[in-house]
C-alpha positions as CSV (number, residue, x, y, z in Angstrom):
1,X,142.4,122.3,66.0
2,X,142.6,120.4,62.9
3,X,145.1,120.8,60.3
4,X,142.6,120.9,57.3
5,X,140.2,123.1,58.0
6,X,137.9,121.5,55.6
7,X,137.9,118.5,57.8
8,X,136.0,118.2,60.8
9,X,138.0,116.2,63.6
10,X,135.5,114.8,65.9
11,X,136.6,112.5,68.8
12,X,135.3,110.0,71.3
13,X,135.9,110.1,75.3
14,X,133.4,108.4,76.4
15,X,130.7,105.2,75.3
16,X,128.9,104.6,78.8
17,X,128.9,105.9,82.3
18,X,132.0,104.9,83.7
19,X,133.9,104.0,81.0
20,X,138.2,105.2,81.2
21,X,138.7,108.0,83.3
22,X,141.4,109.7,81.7
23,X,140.0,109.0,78.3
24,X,139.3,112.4,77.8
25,X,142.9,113.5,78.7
26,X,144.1,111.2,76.6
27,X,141.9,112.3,73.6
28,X,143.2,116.0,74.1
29,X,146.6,115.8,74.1
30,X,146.9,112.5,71.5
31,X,146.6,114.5,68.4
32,X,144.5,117.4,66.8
33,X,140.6,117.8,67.2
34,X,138.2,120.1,66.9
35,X,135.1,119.1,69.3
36,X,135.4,116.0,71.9
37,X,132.4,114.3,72.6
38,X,131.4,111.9,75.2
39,X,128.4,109.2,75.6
40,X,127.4,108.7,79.4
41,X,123.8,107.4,78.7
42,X,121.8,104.2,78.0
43,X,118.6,102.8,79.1
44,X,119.8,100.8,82.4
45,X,121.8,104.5,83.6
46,X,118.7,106.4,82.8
47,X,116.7,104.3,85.6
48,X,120.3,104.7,87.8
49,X,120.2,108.9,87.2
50,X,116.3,108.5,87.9
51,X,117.0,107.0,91.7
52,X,119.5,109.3,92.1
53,X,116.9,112.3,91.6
54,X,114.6,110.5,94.2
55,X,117.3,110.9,96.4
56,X,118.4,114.6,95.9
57,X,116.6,116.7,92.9
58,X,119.7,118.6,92.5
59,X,121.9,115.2,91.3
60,X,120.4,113.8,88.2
61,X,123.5,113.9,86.0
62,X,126.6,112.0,85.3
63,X,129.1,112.7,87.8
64,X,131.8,111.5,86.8
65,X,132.0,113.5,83.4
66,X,132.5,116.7,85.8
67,X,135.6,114.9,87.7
68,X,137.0,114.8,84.3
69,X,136.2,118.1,83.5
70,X,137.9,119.2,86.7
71,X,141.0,117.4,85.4
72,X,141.4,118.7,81.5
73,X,139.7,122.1,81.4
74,X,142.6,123.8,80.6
75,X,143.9,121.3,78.2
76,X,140.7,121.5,76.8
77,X,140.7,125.7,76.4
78,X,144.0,126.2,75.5
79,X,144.0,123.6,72.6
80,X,140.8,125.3,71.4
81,X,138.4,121.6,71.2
82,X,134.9,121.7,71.7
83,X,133.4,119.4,74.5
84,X,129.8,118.1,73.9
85,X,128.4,115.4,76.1
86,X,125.3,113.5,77.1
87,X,126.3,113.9,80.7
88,X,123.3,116.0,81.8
89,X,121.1,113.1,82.0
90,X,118.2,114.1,84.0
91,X,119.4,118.0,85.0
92,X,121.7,119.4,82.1
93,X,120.9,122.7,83.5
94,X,122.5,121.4,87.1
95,X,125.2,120.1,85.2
96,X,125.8,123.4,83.2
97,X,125.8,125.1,86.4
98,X,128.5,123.1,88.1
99,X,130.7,123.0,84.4
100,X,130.7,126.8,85.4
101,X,131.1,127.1,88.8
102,X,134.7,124.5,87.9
103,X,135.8,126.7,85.1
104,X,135.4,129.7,87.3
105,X,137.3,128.1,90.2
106,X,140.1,127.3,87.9
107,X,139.9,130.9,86.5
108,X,139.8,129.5,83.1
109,X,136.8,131.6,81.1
110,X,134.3,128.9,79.5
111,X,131.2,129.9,77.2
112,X,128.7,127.5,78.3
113,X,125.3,125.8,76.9
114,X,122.9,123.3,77.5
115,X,120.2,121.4,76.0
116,X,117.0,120.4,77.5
117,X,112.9,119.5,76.5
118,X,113.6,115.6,76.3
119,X,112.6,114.9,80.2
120,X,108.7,114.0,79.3
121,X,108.1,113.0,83.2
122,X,106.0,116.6,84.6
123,X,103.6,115.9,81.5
124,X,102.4,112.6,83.0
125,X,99.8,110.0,81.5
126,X,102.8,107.4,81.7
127,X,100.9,105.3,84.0
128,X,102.1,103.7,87.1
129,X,105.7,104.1,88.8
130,X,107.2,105.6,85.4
131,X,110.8,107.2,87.2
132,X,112.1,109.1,83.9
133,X,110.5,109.9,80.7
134,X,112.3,111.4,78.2
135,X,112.3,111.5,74.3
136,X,115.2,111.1,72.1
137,X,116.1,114.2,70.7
138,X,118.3,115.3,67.7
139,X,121.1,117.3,67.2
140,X,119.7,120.9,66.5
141,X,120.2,122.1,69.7
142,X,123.7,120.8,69.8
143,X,124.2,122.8,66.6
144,X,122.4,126.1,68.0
145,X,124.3,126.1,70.6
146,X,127.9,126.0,69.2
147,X,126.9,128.6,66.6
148,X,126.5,130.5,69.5
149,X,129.8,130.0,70.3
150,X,129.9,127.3,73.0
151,X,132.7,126.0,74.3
152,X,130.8,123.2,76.2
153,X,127.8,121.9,75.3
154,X,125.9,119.6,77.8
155,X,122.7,117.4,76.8
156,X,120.2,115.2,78.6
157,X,118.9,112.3,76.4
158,X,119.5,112.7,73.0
159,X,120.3,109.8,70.3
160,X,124.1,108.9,70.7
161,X,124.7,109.8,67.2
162,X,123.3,113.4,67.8
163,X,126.5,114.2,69.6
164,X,128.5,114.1,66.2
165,X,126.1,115.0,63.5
166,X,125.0,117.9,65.5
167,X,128.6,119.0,65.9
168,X,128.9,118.5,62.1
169,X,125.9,120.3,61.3
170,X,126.5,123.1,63.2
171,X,130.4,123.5,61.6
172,X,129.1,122.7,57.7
173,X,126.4,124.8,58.2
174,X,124.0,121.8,56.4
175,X,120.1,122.6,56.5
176,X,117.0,119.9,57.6
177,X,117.1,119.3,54.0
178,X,120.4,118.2,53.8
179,X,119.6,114.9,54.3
180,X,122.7,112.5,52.8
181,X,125.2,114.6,54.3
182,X,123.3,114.5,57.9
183,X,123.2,110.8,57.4
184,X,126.7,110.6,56.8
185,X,127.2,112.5,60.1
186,X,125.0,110.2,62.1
187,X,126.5,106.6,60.6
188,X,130.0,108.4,62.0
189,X,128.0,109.2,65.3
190,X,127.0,105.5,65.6
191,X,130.6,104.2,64.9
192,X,132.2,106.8,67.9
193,X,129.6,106.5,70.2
194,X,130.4,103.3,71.9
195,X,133.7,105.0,71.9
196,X,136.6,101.6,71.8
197,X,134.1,99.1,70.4
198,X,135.0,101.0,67.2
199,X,139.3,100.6,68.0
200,X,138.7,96.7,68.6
201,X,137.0,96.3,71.8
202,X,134.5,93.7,71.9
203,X,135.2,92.3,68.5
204,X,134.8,89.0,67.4
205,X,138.9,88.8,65.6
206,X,140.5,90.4,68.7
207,X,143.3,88.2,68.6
208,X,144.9,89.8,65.6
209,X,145.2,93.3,67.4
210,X,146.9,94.9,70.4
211,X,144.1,95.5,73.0
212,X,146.2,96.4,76.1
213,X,144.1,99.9,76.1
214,X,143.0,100.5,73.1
215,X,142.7,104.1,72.0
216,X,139.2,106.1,71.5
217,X,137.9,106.6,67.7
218,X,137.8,109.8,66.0
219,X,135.7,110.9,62.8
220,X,137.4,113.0,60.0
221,X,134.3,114.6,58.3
222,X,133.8,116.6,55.6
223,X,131.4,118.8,54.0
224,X,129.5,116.0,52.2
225,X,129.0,113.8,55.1
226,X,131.5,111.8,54.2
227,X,134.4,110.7,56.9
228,X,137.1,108.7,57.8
229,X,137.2,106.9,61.6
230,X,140.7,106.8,62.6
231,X,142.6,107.2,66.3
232,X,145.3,109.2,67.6
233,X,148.7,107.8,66.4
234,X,150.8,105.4,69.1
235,X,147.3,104.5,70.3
236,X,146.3,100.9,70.5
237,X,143.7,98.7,69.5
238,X,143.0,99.1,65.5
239,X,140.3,100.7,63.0
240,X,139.7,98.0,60.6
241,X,136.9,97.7,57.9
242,X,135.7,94.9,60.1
243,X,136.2,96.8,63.6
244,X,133.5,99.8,61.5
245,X,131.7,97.0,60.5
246,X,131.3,95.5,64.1
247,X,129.9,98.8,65.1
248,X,128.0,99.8,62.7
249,X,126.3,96.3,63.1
250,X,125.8,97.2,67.1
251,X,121.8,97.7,68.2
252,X,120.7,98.4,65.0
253,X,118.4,96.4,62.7
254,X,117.4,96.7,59.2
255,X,118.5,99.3,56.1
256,X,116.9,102.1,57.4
257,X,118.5,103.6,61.0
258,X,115.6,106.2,61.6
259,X,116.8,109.3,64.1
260,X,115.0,112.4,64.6
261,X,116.7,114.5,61.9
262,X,117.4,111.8,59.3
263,X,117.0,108.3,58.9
264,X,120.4,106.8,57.7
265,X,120.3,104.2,54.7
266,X,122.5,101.5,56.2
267,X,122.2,99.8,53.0
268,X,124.4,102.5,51.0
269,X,126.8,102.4,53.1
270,X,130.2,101.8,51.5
271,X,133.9,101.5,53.6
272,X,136.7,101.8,52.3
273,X,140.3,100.5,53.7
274,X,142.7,103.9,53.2
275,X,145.8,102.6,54.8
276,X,146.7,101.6,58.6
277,X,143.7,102.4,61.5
278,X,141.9,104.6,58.5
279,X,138.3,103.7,57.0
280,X,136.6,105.8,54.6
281,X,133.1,105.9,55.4
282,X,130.9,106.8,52.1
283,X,127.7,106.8,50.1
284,X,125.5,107.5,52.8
285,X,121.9,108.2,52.0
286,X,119.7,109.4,54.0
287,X,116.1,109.9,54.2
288,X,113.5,111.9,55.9
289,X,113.0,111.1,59.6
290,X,109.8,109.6,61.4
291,X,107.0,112.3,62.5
292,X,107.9,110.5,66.2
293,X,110.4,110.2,68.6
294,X,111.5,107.8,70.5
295,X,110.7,108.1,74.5
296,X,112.0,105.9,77.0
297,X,110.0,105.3,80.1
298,X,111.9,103.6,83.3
299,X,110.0,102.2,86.2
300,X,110.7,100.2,89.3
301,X,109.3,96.9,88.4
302,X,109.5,95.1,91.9
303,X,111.7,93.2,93.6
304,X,114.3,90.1,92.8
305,X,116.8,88.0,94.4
306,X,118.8,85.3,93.3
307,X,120.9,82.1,94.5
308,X,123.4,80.2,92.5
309,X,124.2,76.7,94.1
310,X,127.0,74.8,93.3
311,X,127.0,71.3,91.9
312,X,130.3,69.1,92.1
313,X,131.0,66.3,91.1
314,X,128.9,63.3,90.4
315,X,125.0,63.2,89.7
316,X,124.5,66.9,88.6
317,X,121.3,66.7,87.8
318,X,119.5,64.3,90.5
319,X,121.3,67.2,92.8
320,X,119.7,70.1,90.7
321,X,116.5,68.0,91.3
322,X,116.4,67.2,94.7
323,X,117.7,71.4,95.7
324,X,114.7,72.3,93.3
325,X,111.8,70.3,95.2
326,X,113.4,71.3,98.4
327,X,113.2,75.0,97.4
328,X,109.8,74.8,95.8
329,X,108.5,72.8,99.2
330,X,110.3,75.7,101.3
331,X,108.2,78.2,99.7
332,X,104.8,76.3,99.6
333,X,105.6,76.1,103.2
334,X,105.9,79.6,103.8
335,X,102.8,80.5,101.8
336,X,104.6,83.5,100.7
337,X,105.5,82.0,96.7
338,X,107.4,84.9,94.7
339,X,105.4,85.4,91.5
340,X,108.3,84.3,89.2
341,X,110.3,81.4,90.1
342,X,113.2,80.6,87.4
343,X,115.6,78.1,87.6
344,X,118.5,77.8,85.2
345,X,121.3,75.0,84.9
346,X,124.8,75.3,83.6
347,X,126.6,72.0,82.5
348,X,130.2,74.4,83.4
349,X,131.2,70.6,84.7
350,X,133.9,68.5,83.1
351,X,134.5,65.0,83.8
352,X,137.2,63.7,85.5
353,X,138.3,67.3,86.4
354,X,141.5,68.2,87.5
355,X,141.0,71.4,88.9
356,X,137.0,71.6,91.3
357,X,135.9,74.7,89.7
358,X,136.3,72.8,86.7
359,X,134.4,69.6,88.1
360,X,131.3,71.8,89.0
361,X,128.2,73.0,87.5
362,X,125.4,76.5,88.4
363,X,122.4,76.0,89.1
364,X,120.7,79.3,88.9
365,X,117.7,80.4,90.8
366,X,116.1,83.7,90.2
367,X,112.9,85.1,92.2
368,X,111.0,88.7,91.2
369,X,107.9,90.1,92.9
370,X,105.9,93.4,93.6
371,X,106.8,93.0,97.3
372,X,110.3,92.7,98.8
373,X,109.1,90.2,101.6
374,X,108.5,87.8,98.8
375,X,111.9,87.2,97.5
376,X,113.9,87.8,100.8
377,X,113.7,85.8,103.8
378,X,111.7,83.3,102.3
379,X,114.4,82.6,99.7
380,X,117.6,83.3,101.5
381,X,116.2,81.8,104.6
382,X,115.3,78.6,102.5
383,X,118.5,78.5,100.9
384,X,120.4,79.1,103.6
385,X,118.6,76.3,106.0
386,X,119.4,73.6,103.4
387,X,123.3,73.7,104.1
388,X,123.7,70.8,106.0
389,X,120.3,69.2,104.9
390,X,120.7,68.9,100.7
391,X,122.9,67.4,98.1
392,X,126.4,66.3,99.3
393,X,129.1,69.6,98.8
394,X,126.1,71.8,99.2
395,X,127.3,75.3,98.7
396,X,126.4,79.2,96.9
397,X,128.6,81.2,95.1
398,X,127.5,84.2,97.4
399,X,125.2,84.8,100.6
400,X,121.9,85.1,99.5
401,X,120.3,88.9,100.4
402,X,117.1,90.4,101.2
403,X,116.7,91.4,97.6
404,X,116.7,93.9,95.2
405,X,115.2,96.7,93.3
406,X,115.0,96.0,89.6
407,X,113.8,98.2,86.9
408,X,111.6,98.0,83.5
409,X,112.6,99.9,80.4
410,X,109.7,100.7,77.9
411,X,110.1,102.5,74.8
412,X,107.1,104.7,72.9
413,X,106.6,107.1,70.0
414,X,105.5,111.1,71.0
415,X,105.0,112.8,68.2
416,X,107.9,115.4,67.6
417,X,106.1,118.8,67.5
418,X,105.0,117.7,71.1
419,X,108.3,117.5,72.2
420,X,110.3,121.0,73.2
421,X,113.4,121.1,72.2
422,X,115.2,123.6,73.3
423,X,119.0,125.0,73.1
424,X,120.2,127.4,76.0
425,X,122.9,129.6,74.6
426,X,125.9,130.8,77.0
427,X,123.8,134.1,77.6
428,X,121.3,132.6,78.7
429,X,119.0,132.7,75.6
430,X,116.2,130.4,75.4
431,X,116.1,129.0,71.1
432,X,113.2,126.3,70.4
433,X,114.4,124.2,68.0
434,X,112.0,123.0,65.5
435,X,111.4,119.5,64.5
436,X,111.8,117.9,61.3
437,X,109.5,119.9,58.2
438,X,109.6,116.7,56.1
439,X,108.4,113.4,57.9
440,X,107.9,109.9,56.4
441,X,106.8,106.7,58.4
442,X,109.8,104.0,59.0
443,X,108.6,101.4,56.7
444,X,110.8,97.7,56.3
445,X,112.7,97.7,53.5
446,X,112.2,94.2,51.6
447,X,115.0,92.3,51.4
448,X,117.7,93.0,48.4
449,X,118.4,90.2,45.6
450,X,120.7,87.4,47.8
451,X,124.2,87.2,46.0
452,X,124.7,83.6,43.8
453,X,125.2,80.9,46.3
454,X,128.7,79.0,46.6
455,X,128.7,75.6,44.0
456,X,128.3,72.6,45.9
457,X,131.6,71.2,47.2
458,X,133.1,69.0,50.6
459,X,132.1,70.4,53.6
460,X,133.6,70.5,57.3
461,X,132.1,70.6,60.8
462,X,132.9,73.2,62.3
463,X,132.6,76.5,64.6
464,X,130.3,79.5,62.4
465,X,132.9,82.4,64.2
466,X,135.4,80.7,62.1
467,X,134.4,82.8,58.7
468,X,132.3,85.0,60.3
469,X,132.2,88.2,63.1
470,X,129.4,88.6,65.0
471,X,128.2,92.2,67.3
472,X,125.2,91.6,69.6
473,X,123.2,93.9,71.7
474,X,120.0,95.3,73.7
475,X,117.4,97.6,72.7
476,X,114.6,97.2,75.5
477,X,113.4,93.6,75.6
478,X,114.9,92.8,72.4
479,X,118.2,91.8,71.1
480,X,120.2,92.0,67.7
481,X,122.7,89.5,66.4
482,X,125.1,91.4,63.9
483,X,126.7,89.0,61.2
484,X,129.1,89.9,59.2
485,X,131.5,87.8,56.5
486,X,135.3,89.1,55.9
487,X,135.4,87.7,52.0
488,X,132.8,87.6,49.3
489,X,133.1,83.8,48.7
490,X,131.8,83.9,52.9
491,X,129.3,86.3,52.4
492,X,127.8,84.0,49.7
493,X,127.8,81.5,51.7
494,X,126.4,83.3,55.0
495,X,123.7,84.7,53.5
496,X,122.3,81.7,51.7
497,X,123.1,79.3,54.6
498,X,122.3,81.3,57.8
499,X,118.1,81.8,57.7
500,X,115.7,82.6,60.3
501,X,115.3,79.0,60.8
502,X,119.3,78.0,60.9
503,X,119.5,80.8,63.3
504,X,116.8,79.6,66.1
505,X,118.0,76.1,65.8
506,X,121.4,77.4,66.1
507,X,120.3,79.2,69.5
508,X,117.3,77.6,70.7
509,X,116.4,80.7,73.4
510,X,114.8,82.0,70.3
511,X,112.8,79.3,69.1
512,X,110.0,80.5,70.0
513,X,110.7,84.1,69.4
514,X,109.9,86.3,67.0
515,X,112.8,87.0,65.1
516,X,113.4,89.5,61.8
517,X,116.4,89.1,59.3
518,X,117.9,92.0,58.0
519,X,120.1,91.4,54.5
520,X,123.1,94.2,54.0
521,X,125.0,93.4,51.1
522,X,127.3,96.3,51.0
523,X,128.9,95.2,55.1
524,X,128.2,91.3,53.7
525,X,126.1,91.3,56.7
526,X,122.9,89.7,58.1
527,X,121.1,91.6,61.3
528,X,118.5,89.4,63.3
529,X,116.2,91.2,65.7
530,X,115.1,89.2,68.3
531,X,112.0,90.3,69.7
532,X,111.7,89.2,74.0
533,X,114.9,87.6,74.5
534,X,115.2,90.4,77.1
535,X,111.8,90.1,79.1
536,X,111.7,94.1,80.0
537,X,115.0,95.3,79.3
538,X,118.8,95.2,81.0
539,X,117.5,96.5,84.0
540,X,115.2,93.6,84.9
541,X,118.2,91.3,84.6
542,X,115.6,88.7,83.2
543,X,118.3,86.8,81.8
544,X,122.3,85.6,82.0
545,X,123.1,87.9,79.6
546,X,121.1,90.9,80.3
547,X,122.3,92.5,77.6
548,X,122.9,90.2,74.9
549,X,126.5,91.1,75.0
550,X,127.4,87.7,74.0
551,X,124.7,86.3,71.9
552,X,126.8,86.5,68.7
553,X,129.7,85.0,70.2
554,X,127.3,82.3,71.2
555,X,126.2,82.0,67.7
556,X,130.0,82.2,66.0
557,X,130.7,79.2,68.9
558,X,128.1,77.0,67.4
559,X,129.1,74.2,65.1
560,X,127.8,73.9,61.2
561,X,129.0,72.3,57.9
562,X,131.1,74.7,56.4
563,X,132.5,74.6,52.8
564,X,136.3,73.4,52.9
565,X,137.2,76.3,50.3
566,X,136.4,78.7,53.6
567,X,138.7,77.3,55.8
C-alpha cells in the first residue's frame, strides 16, 4: 500500500494486448501501490476478441492478462494492490470466472467483480456484418465495485482513462458532481493508459533517456484530482514534462476530452517539473459529459492481399511502370478485377549504393474486395507468373497469399440512459449504474489569443523535429498529429508558423483532407485532426502506417526555415 494514505498510488501493467509480460510482476514488487491497472483494448483487438467469439462463445477476453494473473496472484494479495483491467473484452463475466477458478487453484482467497452492459451487439439495428458493438462506458462501475470490496475488478470496453478515475473515485469517495477532481483523475488515466509511452517510449527526444526497458508509469493522486506521474525507482526510461506532454498529446484533439462522466479541459492543464521522473499534473477542469456515448462497431469488410516488388538498381520507375501495366493487363485478362487496386512507390533507393538493400526501391500493391476469389489467385497467380517475364532482378519481399480478412471500425453516439451499465459485486449482486444527471453537448472551443510572434531575424533550413516533439495516432479513419514546443521562444514560433496550410504542404497525404487545428497554450502545443487519412480504421490496413504511428515523426523530418535564435 502506499505510504501516504492521502495519496492514491495508481500504476500501469499494461497499454495494449500483448504488451510486456512480466510487466505486472514488475509493477508489484518495484515499489508501493494501491490498485494496478492494465489496458488490453483498442479498436483493431476488439475486431480480433470478436473472431475469437465466432470461434468459441466462451473465449471473448484477453488471454493473456489471466497467464499473468496465474503468475502474480499472490504477490498481488499479499501486498494488498488492487488489480483492475479491461481484459474482459467481449465476456468479463467468462473472464471473472476463470480469475476465480485460478485464485481458487492457488488457494489464495480473492473477492471478485466484473463489469458489463457495454456489448450493444444482441440489440441489433447495426446493419450488415457488425462483429462487436459496444459503448464506451465510464468508471462507475469500476468504483461500485471496489467499494464493495473487490480485489479484482474486470471490465469489457470502457474508456481507457475509466480504469484510473474510477479507481480514484471509488477511494476519494468524489460524487457525479465532482467534476474537476474527476477530470483530474481521467487526464492521469490518459497519461498511464498507454502504459511506457508515458516513461519515454515512442517519444520524439528519445535519445536523451535510457530506453533498454523502460519502466511502467504510476499516478500519485490526491483528493483534489490532482497527481503526480512518476515510476518505480531503478526503473528505466524517464517521466519528463515532455514525456506527459507526449501523451497527453496521444489520440486526442481539441480543449475539451469529452468521456462519459466528465469532459476534461485539456486547456487548464498545467505540469509541473517536481524533481527527477516526477510531474505534477494540476489545474484540471472539468466539465459536464455528453448525453452520448461512444460505441464502436467492428465488421468484416472483405478481403485484401498485397505484393511488394522489389526495384534495384537502374530505371526505377520505367520498372514500376512496365510491372504496373503487366499487373493491370493480368487482371483485365482474368475478368476477375478486385474493386480496389492501389499501388504505392517508395524511392528507399540510393545511388551508387554500397550495400543492395540500399540500391533498391518498394513498389507496393494492395488489392481489397467483398469476395476472396478476387484478390487471390488472380493476384498471386499474376504476380507470381511474371518472375522470369518482367523488369530485370524481378523479385517480392514475400510470397504472395490467397488473401486476407480485413476489418472496418466505425464509431457512433447511443444515448447513455440506453446503455446498461452495470457493476457485478463479489456476491454476486447485480448494481445499475446510472449515467451522468448533468449533460452538455461537446461543442469546439474557439481557438485562444496566439502568443506574440518571434521579431524577424536570419533564418536556417532545416528539419521541424529539431525544436519541436511530435505524438501521432488513430481514432477510426482519422489521425492526430500532436505538436509540442520545449521553450516559449519555440512555442511562439510554432504556433504562428505551423497553420493548417504549412501543415498539408508539409505532408501532402492531407492535402486534400479535412484537417482541424487545435491551439493549447498551456503544453505549447498544436493538435491537428486529420479527418480519412485512415480509410476505415487500423484494421483495414488502408495505408503504410495503419495507425499513424509515425505521422509526426514524418512531420518533425520535414525541412522548414527556422529562426537561428532556435537552433
Amino acid at each position: 500500500m502506499g505510504a501516504d494514505p492521502a495519496v492514491l498510488r495508481i500504476g500501469n501493467a499494461s497499454g495494449f494486448y500483448g504488451d510486456r509480460f512480466d510487466a505486472l510482476r514488475e509493477m508489484l514488487t518495484g515499489g508501493p501501490l494501491d490498485v494496478l491497472t492494465g489496458d488490453y483494448l483498442a479498436e483493431l483487438t476488439m475486431l480480433i476478441l470478436g473472431r475469437d467469439r465466432l470461434k468459441d462463445p466462451t473465449r471473448g477476453y484477453a488471454r493473456t492478462f489471466l497467464r499473468q494473473w496465474e503468475d502474480a496472484i499472490g504477490l498481488a494479495v499479499e501486498r494488498g494492490v488492487r488489480i483492475v483491467a479491461n481484459a474482459g473484452g467481449l465476456n468479463p463475466a467468462g473472464l471473472a470466472d476463470a480469475v476465480r477458478e485460478v485464485a481458487q487453484k492457488a488457494g489464495v482467497p480473492v473477492r471478485v467483480a466484473h463489469v458489463e452492459g457495454d456489448d450493444l451487439l444482441a440489440r441489433g439495428g447495426w446493419g450488415d456484418g457488425v462483429l462487436t458493438a459496444n459503448a464506451y462506458l465510464g468508471g462507475g462501475g469500476i468504483a461500485a465495485c471496489l467499494r464493495a470490496g473487490a480485489d479484482v475488478v474486470v471490465t469489457g470496453r470502457v474508456t481507457d482513462a475509466a480504469l484510473v478515475s474510477g479507481a480514484a473515485q471509488a477511494h476519494f469517495g468524489w460524487r457525479p458532481e465532482d467534476l474537476d477532481q474527476l477530470a483530474g483523475a481521467v487526464v492521469a488515466g490518459h497519461v498511464l493508459e498507454c502504459g511506457t509511452q508515458a516513461t519515454g517510449g515512442n517519444y520524439s527526444f528519445f535519445g536523451a533517456h535510457d530506453l533498454l526497458r523502460p519502466g511502467f508509469p504510476l499516478a500519485e493522486i490526491a483528493a483534489d484530482g490532482s497527481c503526480v506521474i512518476t515510476k518505480h525507482p531503478g526503473t528505466g526510461g524517464a517521466v519528463t514534462p515532455g514525456t506527459v506532454t507526449a501523451q497527453l498529446l496521444y489520440e486526442t484533439a481539441g480543449a475539451r476530452y469529452a468521456g462519459p462522466d466528465v469532459t476534461a479541459r485539456l486547456d487548464t492543464v498545467r505540469l509541473t517539473e517536481e524533481g527527477p521522473d516526477r510531474v505534477r499534473i494540476d489545474g484540471v477542469r472539468g466539465e459536464a459529459p455528453p448525453p452520448t456515448l461512444k460505441t464502436g462497431l467492428t465488421r468484416l469488410g472483405g478481403w485484401r492481399n498485397e505484393v511488394t516488388f522489389v526495384l534495384t538498381g537502374l530505371d526505377v520507375t520505367a520498372k514500376a511502370v512496365l510491372v504496373r501495366r503487366q499487373m493491370e493487363a493480368a487482371f483485365d485478362a482474368a475478368g476477375n478485377r478486385p474493386a480496389e487496386v492501389r499501388w504505392t512507390l517508395a524511392r528507399t533507393d540510393h545511388d551508387d549504393a554500397e550495400v543492395q538493400e540500399e540500391a533498391s526501391a518498394l513498389l507496393r500493391l494492395v488489392v481489397r474486395d467483398a469476395d476472396q476469389d478476387a484478390v487471390g489467385r488472380v493476384v498471386s497467380g499474376a504476380a507470381i507468373e511474371l518472375a522470369l517475364a518482367s523488369y530485370p532482378g524481378f523479385h517480392v519481399t514475400a510470397p504472395p497469399g490467397k488473401g486476407t480478412p480485413y476489418g472496418v471500425f466505425e464509431a457512433v453516439a447511443v444515448d447513455a440512459a440506453e446503455v446498461p451499465h452495470l457493476a457485478v459485486l463479489p456476491d454476486g449482486t447485480r448494481i445499475g449504474v446510472q449515467p451522468a444527471h448533468h449533460t452538455q453537448e461537446l461543442v469546439r472551443l474557439p481557438d485562444p489569443p496566439l502568443p506574440g510572434p518571434l521579431p524577424a531575424g536570419p533564418a536556417r533550413r532545416g528539419p521541424l523535429g529539431r525544436v519541436v516533439g511530435a505524438r501521432s495516432g488513430d481514432k477510426g479513419g482519422s489521425a492526430n498529429v500532436g505538436v509540442w514546443a520545449r521553450t516559449d521562444q519555440a512555442w511562439r514560433w510554432l504556433a504562428h508558423e505551423l497553420t493548417v496550410e504549412r501543415f498539408r504542404q508539409l505532408l501532402p497525404e492531407t492535402a486534400d483532407l479535412s484537417v482541424d487545428r487545435h491551439v493549447l497554450p498551456n503544453l505549447r502545443a498544436l493538435n491537428f485532426v486529420v479527418d480519412g487519412l485512415l480509410g476505415e480504421g487500423v484494421a483495414a490496413q488502408a495505408r503504410f502506417d495503419p495507425q499513424a504511428k509515425a505521422v509526426g515523426e514524418w512531420l518533425r523530418a520535414r525541412h522548414m526555415d527556422i529562426p537561428e535564435v532556435l537552433w
